[in-house]
N, C-alpha and C positions, 0 to 999 in steps of 0.2 A: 169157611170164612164168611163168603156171603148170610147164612141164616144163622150165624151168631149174630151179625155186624144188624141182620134185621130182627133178633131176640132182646136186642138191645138197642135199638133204636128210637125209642120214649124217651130215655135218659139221657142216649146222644144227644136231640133233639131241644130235651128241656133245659139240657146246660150249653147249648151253642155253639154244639163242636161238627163241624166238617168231616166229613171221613172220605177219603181217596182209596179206593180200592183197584191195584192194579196186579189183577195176577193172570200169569201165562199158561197156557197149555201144561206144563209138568202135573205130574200125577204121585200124588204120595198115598204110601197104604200105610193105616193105622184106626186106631178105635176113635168113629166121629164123634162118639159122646163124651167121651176123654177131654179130645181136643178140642172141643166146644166148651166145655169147662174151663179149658186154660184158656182158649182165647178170650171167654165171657170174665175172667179173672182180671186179663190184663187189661181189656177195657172198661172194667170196673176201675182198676187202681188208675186209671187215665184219667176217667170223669174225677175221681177223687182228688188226686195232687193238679189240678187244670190249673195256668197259670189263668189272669185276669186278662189278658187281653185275646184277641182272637185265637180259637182253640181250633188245634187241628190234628187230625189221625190221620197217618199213609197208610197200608199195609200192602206189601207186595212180596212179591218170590223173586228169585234168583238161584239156577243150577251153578253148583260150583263144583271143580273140579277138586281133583284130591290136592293138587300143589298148593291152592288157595283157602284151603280148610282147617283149621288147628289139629282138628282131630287126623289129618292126613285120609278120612276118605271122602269122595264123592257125594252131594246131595244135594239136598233142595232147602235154601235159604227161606224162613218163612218170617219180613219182618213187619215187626208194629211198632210204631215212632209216633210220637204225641211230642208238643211243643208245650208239654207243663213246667210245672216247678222246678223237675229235675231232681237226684238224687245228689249225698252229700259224696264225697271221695273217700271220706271216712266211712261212713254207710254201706255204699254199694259193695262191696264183697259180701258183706251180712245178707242180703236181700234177702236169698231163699233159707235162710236159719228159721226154725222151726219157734215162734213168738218173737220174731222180731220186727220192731216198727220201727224203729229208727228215727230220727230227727221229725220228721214230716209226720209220721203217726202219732207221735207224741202232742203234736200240736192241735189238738183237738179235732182230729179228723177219722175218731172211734175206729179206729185198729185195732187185728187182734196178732197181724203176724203170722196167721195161718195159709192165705192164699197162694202167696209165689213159694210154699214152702210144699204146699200141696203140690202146685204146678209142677216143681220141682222133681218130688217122688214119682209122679204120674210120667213124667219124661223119660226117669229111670226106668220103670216100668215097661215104657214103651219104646224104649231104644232110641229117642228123640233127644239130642241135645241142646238145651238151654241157657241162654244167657243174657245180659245188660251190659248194656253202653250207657252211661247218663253223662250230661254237664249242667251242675245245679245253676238253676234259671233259662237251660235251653230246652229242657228235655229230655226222654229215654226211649233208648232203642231196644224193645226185646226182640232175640235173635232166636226160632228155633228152626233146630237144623234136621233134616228128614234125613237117614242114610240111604244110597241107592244099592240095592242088592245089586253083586256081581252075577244073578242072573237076570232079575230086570235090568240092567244096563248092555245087557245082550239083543235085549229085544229091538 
């Protein structure tokens, strides 16, 4: 997270965005180059949809248990919240559809629909499951979730 947040940090910068980074001790295994693509992805589509007034990125972790997880197992919450545009209600199930821009892409903000769509497959791949939260004019929360193997959670 860190040396994406600093691979990207020109752009943060030159468009006036904040970024909070709060993440704890948990330890997830997976391919860094992967996941530095998605995360370079999502704060790509951050700078991209940014609302006009003061912009801001959190990103932090949280361990959840299996009771509090959709998917019913254990892991590690990895999330990224910006205060942009936001996504439409109609829209958001589309998100990771392979060409889709949706509302906001259409608006002259040269989309091509392949990003969250990559991200997407890349998760599958890796056994990471992803997803969005938006409230058009608040913001979007991408959610990914690291599984904890039942032997690393022995350790």
């Amino acid at each position: 997270v860190q040396s994406t947040v600093r691979d990207n940090k020109d752009s943060l910068i030159l468009n006036g965005f904040s970024v909070l980074v709060e993440l704890r001790d948990e330890k997830v295994y997976t391919d860094r180059k992967w996941l530095q693509f998605m995360l370079g992805q999502i704060l790509s589509n951050a700078v991209k949809y940014a609302a006009e007034d003061e912009r801001k990125i959190r990103i932090f972790t949280k361990k959840v248990q299996s009771s509090e997880n959709s998917s019913g197992e254990a892991g590690i919450w990895l999330w990224i919240e910006d205060n942009g545009i936001g996504i439409t209600e109609k829209d958001l199930p589309r998100i990771f559809e392979k060409g889709f821009t949706g509302s906001n892409g259409r608006n002259g903000k040269k989309s091509t629909g392949m990003g969250l769509y990559l991200c997407r497959r890349l998760c599958e791949k890796l056994g990471i499951a992803i997803e969005a939260e938006s409230v058009r004019g608040e913001g979007t929360k991408m959610i990914l979730t690291f599984p904890v193997s039942s032997y690393l959670s022995k350790m």
